[in-house]
N, CA, C and O atoms as CSV, one atom per row, in Angstrom:
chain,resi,resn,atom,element,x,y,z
A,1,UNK,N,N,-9.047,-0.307,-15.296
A,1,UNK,CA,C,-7.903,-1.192,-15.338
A,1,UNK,C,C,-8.370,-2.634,-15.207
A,1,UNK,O,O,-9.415,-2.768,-14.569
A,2,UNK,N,N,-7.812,-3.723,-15.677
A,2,UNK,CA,C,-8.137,-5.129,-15.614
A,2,UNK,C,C,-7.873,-5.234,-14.401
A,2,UNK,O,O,-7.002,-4.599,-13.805
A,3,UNK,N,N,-8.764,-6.216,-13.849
A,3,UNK,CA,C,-8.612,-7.509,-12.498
A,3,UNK,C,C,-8.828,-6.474,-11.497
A,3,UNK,O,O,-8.061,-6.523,-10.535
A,4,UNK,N,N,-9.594,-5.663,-11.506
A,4,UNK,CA,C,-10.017,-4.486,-10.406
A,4,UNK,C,C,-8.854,-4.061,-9.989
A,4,UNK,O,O,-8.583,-4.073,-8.788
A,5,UNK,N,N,-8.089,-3.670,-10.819
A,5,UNK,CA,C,-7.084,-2.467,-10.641
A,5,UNK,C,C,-7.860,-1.190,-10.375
A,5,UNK,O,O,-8.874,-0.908,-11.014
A,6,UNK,N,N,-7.453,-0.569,-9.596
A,6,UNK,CA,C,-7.597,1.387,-9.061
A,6,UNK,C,C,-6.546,1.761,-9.667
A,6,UNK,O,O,-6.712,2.375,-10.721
A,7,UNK,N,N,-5.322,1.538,-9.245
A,7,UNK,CA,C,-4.366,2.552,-10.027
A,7,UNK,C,C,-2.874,1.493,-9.653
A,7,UNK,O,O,-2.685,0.695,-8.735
A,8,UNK,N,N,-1.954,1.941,-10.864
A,8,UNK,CA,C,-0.204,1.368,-10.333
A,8,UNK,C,C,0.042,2.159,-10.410
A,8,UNK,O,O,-0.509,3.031,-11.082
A,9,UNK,N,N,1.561,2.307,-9.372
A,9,UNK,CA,C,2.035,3.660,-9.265
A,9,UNK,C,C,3.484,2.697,-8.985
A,9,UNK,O,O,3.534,1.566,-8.503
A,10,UNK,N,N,4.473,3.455,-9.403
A,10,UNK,CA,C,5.838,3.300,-9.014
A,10,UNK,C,C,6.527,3.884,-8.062
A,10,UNK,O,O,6.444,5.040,-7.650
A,11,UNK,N,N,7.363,2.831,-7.662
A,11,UNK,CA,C,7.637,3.628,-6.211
A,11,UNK,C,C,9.069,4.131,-6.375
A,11,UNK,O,O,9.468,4.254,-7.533
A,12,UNK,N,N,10.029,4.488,-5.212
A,12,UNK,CA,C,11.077,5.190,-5.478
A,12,UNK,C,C,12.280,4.147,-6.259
A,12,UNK,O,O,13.296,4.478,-6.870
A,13,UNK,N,N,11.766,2.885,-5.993
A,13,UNK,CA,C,13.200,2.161,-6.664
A,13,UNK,C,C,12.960,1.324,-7.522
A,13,UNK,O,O,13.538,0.280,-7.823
A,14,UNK,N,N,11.668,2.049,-8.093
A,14,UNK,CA,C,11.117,1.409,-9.971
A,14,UNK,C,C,10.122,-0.262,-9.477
A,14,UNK,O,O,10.248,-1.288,-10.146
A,15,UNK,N,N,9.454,-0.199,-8.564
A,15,UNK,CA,C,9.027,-1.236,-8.446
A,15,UNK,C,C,7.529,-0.853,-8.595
A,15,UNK,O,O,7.006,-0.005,-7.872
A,16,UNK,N,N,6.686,-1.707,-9.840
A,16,UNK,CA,C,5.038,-1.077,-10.082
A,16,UNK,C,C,3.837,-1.861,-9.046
A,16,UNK,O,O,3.408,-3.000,-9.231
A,17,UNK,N,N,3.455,-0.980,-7.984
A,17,UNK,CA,C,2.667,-1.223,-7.338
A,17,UNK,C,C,1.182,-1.101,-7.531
A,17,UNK,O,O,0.769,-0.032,-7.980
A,18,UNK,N,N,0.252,-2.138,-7.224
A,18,UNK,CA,C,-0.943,-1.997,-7.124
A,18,UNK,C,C,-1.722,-2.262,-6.557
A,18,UNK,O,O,-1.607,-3.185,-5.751
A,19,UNK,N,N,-2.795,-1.628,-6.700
A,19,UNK,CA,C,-3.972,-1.355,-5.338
A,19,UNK,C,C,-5.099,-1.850,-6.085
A,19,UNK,O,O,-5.311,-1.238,-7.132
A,20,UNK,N,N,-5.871,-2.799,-5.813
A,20,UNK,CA,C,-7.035,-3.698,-6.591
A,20,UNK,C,C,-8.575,-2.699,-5.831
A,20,UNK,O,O,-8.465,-1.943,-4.866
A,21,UNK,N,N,-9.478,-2.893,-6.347
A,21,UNK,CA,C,-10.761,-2.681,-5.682
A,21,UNK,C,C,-11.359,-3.296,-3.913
A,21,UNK,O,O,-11.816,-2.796,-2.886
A,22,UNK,N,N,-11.005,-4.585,-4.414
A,22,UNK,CA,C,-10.947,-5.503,-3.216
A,22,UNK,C,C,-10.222,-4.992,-1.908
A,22,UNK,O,O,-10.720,-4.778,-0.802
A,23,UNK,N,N,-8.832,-4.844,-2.355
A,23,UNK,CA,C,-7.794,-4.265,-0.984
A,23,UNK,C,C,-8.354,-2.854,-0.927
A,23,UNK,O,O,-7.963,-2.150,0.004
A,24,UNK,N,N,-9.101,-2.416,-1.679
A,24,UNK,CA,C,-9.403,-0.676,-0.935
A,24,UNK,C,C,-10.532,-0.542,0.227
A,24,UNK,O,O,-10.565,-0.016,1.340
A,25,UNK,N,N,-11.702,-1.489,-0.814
A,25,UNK,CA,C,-12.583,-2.520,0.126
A,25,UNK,C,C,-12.283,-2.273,1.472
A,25,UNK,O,O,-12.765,-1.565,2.356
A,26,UNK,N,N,-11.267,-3.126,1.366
A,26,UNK,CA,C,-10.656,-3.983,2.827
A,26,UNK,C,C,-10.313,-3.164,3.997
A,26,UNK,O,O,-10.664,-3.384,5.156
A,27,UNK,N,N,-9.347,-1.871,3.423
A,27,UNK,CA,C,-8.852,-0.640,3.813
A,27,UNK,C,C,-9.649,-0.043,4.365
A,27,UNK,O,O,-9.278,0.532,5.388
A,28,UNK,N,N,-11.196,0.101,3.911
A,28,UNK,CA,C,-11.513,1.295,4.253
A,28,UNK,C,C,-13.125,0.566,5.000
A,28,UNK,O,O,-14.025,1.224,5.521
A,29,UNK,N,N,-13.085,-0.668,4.858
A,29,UNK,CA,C,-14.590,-1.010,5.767
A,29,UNK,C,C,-14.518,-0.310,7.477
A,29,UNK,O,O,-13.447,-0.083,8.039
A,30,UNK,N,N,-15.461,-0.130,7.910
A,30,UNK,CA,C,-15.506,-0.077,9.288
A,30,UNK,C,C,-15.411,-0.859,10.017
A,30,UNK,O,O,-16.056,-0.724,11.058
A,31,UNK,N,N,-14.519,-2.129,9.828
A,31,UNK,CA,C,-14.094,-3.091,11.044
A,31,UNK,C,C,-12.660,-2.988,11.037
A,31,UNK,O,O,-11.978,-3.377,11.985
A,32,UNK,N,N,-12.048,-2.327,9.695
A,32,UNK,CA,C,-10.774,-1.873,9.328
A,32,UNK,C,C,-10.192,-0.503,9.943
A,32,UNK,O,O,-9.908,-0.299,11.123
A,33,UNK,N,N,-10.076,0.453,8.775
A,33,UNK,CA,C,-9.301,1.554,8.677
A,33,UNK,C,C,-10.403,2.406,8.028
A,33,UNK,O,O,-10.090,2.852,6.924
A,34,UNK,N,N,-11.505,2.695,8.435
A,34,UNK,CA,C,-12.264,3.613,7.548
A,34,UNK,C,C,-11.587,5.529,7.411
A,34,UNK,O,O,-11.626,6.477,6.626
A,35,UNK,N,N,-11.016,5.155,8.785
A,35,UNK,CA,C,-10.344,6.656,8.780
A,35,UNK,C,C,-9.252,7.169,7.228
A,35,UNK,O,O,-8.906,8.314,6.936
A,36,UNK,N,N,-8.941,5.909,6.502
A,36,UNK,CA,C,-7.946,5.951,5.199
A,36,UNK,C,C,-9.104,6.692,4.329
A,36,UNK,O,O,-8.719,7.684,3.710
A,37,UNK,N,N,-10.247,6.394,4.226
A,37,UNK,CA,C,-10.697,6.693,3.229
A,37,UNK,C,C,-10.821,8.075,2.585
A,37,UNK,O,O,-10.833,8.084,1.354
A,38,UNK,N,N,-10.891,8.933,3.057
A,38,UNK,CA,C,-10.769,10.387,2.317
A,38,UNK,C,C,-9.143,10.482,1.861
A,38,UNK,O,O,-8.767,11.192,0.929
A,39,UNK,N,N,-8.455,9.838,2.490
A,39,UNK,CA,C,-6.832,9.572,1.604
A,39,UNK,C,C,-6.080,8.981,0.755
A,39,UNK,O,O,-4.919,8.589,0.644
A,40,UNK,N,N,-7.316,9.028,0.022
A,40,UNK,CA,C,-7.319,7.702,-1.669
A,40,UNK,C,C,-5.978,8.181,-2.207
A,40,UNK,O,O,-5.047,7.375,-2.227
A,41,UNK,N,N,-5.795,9.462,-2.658
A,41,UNK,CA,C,-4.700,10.045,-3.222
A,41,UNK,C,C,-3.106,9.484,-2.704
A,41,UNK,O,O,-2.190,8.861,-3.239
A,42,UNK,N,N,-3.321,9.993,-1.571
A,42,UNK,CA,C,-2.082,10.090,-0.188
A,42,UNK,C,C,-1.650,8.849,-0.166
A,42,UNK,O,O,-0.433,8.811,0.010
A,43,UNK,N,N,-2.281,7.543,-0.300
A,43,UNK,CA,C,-2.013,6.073,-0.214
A,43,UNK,C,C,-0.872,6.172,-1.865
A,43,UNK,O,O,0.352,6.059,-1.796
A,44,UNK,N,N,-1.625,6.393,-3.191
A,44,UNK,CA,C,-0.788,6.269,-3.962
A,44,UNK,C,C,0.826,7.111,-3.944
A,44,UNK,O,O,1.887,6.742,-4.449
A,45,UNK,N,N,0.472,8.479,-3.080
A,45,UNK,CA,C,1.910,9.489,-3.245
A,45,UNK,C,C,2.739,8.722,-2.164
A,45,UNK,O,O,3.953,8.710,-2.372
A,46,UNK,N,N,2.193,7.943,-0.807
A,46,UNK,CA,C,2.949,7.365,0.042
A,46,UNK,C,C,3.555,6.446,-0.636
A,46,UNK,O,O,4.681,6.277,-0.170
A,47,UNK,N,N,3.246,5.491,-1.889
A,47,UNK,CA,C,3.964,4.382,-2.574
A,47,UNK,C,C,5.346,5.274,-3.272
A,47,UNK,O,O,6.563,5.092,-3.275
A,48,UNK,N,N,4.504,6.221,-3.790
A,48,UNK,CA,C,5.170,7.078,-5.095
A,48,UNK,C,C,6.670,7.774,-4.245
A,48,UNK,O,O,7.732,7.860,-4.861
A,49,UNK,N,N,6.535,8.233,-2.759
A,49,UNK,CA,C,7.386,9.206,-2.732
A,49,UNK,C,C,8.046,8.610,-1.162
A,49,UNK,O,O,9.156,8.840,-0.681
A,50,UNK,N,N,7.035,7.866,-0.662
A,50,UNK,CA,C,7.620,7.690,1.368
A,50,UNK,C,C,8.688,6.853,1.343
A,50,UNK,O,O,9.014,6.261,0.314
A,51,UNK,N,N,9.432,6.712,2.670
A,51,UNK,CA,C,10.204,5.617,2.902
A,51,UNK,C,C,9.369,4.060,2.899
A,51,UNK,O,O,8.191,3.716,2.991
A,52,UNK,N,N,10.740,3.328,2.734
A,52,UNK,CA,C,10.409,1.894,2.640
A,52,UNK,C,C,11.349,0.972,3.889
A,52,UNK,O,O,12.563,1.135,4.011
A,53,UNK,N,N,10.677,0.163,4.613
A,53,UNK,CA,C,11.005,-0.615,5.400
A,53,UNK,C,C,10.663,-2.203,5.079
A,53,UNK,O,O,9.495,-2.425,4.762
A,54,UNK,N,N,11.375,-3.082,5.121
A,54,UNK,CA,C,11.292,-4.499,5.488
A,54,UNK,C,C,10.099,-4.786,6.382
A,54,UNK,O,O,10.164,-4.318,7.518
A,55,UNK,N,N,9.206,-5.362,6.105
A,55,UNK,CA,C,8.644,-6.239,7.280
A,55,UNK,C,C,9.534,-7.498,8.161
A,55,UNK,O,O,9.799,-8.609,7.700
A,56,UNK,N,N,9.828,-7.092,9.262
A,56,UNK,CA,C,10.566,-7.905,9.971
A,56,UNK,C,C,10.341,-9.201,10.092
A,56,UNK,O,O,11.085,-10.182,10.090
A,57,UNK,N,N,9.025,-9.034,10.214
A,57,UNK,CA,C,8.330,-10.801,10.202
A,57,UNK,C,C,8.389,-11.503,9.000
A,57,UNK,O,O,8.640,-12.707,9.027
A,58,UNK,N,N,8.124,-10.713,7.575
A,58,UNK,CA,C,7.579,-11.201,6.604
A,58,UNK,C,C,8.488,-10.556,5.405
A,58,UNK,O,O,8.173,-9.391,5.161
A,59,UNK,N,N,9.692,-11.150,4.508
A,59,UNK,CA,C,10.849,-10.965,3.920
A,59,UNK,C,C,9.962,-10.558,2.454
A,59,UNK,O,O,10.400,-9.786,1.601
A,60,UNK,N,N,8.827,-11.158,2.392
A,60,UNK,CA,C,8.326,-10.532,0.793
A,60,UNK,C,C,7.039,-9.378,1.582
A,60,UNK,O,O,5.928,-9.169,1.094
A,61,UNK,N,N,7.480,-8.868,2.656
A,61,UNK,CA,C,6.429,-7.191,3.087
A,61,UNK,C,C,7.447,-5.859,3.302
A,61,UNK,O,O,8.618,-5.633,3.606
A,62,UNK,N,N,6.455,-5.268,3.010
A,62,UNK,CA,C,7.279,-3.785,3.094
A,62,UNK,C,C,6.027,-2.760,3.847
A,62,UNK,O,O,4.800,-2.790,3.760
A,63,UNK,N,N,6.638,-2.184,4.336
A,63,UNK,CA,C,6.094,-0.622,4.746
A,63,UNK,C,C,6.246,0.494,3.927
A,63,UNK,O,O,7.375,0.868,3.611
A,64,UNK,N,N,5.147,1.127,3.510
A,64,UNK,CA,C,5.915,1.997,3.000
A,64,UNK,C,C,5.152,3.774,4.423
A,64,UNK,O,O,4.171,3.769,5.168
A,65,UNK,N,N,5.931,4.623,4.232
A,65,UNK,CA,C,5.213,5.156,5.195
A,65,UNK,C,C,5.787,7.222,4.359
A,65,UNK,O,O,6.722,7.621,3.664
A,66,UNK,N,N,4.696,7.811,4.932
A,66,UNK,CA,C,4.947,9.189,4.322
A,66,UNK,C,C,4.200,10.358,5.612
A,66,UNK,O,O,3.143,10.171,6.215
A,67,UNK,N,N,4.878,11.213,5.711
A,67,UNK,CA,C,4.025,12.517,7.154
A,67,UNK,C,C,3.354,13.304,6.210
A,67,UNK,O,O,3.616,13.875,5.151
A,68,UNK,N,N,2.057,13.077,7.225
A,68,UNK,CA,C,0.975,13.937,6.154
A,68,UNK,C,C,0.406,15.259,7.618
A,68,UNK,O,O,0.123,14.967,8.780
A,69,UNK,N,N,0.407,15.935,7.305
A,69,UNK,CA,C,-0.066,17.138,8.591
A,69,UNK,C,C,-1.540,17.181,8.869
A,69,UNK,O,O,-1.979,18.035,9.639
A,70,UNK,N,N,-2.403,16.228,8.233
A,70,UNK,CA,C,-3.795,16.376,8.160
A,70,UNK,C,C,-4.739,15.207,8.107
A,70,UNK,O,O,-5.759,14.981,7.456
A,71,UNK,N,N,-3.996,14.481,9.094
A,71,UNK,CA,C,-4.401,13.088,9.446
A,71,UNK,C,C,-5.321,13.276,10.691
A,71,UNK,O,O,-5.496,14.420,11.113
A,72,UNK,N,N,-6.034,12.009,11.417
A,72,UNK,CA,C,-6.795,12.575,12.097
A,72,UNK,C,C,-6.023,11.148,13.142
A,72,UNK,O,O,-5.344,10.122,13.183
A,73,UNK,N,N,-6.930,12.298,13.925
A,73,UNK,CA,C,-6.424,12.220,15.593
A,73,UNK,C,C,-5.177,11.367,16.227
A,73,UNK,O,O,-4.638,10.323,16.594
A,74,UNK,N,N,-5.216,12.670,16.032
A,74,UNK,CA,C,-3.071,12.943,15.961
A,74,UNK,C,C,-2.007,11.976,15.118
A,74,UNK,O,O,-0.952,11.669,15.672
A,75,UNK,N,N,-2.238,11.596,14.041
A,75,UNK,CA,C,-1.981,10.972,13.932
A,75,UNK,C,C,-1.042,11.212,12.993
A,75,UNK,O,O,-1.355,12.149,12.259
A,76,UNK,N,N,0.240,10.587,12.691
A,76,UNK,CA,C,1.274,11.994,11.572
A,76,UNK,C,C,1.724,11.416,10.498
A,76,UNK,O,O,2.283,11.985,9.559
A,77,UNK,N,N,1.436,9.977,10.633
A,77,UNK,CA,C,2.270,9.408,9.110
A,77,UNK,C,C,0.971,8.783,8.676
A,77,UNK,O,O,0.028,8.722,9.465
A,78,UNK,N,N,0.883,8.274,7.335
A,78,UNK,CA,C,0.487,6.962,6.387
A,78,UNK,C,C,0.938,5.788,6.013
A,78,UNK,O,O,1.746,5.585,5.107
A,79,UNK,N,N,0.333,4.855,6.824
A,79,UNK,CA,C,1.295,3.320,6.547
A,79,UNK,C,C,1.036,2.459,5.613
A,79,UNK,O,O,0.210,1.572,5.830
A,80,UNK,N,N,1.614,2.544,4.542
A,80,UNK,CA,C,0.881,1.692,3.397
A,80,UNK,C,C,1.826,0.190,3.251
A,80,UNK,O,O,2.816,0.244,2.521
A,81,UNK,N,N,1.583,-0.797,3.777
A,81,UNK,CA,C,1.456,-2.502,3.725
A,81,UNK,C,C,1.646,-2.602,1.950
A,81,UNK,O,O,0.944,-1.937,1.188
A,82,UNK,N,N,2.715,-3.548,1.488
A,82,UNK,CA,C,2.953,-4.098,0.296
A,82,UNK,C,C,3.213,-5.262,0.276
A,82,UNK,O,O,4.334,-5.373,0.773
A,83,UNK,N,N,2.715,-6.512,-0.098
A,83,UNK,CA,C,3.841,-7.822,-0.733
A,83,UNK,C,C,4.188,-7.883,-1.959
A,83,UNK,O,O,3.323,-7.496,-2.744
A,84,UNK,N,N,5.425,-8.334,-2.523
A,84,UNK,CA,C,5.755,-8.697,-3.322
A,84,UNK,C,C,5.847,-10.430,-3.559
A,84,UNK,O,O,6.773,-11.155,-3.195
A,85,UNK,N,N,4.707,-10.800,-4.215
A,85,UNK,CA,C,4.902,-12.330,-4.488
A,85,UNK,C,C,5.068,-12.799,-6.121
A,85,UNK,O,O,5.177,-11.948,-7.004
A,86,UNK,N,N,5.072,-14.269,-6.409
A,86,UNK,CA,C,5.419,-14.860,-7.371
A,86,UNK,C,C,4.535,-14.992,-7.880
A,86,UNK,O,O,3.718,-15.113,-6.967
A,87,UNK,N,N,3.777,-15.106,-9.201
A,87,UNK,CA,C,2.440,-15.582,-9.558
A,87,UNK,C,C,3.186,-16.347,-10.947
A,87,UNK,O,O,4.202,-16.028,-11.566
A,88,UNK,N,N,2.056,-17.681,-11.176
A,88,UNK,CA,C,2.464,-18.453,-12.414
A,88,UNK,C,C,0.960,-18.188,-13.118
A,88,UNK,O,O,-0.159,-18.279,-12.615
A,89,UNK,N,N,1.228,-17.952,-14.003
A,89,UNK,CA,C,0.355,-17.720,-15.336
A,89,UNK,C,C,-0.477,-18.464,-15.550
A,89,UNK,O,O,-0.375,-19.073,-14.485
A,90,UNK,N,N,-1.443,-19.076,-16.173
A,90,UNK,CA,C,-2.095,-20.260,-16.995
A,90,UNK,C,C,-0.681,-21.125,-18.169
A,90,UNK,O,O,-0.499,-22.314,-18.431
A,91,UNK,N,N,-0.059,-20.079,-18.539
A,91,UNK,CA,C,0.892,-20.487,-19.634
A,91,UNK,C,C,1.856,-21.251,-18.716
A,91,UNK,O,O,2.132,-22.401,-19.060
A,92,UNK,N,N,2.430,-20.738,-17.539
A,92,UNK,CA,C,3.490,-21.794,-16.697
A,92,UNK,C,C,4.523,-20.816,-16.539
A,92,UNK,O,O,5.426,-21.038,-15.733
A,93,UNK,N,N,4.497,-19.611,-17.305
A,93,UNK,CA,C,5.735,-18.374,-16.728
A,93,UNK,C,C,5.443,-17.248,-15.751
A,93,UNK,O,O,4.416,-16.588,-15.590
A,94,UNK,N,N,6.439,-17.214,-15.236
A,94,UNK,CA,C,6.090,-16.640,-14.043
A,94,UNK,C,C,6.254,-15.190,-13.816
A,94,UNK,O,O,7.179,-14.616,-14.392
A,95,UNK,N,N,5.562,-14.619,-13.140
A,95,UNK,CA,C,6.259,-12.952,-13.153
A,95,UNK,C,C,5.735,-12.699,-11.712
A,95,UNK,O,O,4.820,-13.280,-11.128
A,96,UNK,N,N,6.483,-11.754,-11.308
A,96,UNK,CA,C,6.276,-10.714,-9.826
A,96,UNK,C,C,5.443,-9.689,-9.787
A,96,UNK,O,O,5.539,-8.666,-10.465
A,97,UNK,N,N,4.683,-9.924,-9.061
A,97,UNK,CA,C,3.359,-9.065,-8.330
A,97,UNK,C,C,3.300,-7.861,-7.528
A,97,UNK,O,O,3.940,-8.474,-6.674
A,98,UNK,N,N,3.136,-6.746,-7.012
A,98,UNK,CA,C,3.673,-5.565,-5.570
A,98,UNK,C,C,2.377,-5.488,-5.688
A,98,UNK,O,O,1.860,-5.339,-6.795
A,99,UNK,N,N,1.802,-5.559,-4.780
A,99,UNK,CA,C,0.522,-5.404,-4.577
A,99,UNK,C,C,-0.186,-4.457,-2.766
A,99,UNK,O,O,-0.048,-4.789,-1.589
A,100,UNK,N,N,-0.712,-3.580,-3.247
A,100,UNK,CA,C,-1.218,-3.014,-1.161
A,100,UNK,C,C,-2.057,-4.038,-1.067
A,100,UNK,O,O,-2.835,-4.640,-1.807
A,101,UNK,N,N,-1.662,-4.082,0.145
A,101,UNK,CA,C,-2.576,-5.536,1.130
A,101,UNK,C,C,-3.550,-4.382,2.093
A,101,UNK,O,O,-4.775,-4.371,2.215
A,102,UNK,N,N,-2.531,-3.446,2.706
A,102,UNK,CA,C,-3.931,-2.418,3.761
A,102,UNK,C,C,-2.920,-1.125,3.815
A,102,UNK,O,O,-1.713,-1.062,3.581
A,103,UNK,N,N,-3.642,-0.352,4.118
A,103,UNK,CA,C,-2.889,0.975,4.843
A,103,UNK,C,C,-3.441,1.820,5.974
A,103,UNK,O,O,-4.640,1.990,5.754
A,104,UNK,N,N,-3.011,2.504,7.251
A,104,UNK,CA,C,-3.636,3.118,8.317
A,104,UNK,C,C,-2.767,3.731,8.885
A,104,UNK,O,O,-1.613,3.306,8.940
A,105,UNK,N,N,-3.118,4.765,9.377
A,105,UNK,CA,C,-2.531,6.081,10.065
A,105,UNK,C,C,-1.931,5.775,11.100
A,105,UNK,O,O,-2.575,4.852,11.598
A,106,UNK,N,N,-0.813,6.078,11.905
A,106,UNK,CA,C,0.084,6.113,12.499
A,106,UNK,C,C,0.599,7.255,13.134
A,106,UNK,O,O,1.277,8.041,12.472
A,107,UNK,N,N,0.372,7.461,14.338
A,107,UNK,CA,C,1.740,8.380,14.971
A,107,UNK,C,C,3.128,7.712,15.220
A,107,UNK,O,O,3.223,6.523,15.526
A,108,UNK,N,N,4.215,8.555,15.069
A,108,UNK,CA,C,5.889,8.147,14.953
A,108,UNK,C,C,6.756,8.965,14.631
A,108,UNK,O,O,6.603,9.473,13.521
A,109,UNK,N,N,7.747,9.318,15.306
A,109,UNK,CA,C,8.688,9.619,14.884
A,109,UNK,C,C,9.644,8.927,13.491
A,109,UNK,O,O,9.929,7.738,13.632
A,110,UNK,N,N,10.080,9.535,12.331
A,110,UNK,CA,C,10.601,9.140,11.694
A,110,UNK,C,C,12.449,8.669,12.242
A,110,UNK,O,O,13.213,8.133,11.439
């Protein structure tokens, strides 16, 4: 995929999300979330299928989150981090971005 795209995936309310090389990078170094990494898949089905929450702090973030039974240490959901921002072109028109910023395991009640 161009611009170190991994994969877009659509989520439940038609919005095309993507996950760059860089943000998987980011995800999965060992000062991060290395524990994500065997859940390459699970990050895209959490966009594709989990609930979505507002970031309270941050009006263009979202949560997206999904229960996976085979997370590690104890841990029961997948939290996958999204912004949606503005980008202007070289040409001067503009279009909207959904992009994962990070994702990491979570215990919670839904």
């Amino acid at each position: 995929m161009p611009g170190g795209k991994l994969w877009t995936q659509r989520d439940r309310f038609g919005n095309e999300i993507y996950l760059t090389r860089e943000r998987w990078a980011h995800i999965i170094d060992p000062d991060n979330h290395p524990e994500v990494a065997p859940f390459f898949d699970e990050v895209a089905e959490t966009i594709r299928l989990g609930r979505r929450r507002q970031d309270p702090y941050d009006p263009n973030g979202y949560r997206y989150y999904r229960f996976f039974a085979d997370l590690p240490d104890d841990n029961t959901h997948l939290v996958v981090c999204v912004r949606f921002r503005w980008h202007t072109d070289p040409d001067g028109s503009m279009r909207e971005e959904k992009f994962v910023t990070t994702a990491y395991c979570q215990s919670f009640e839904e």
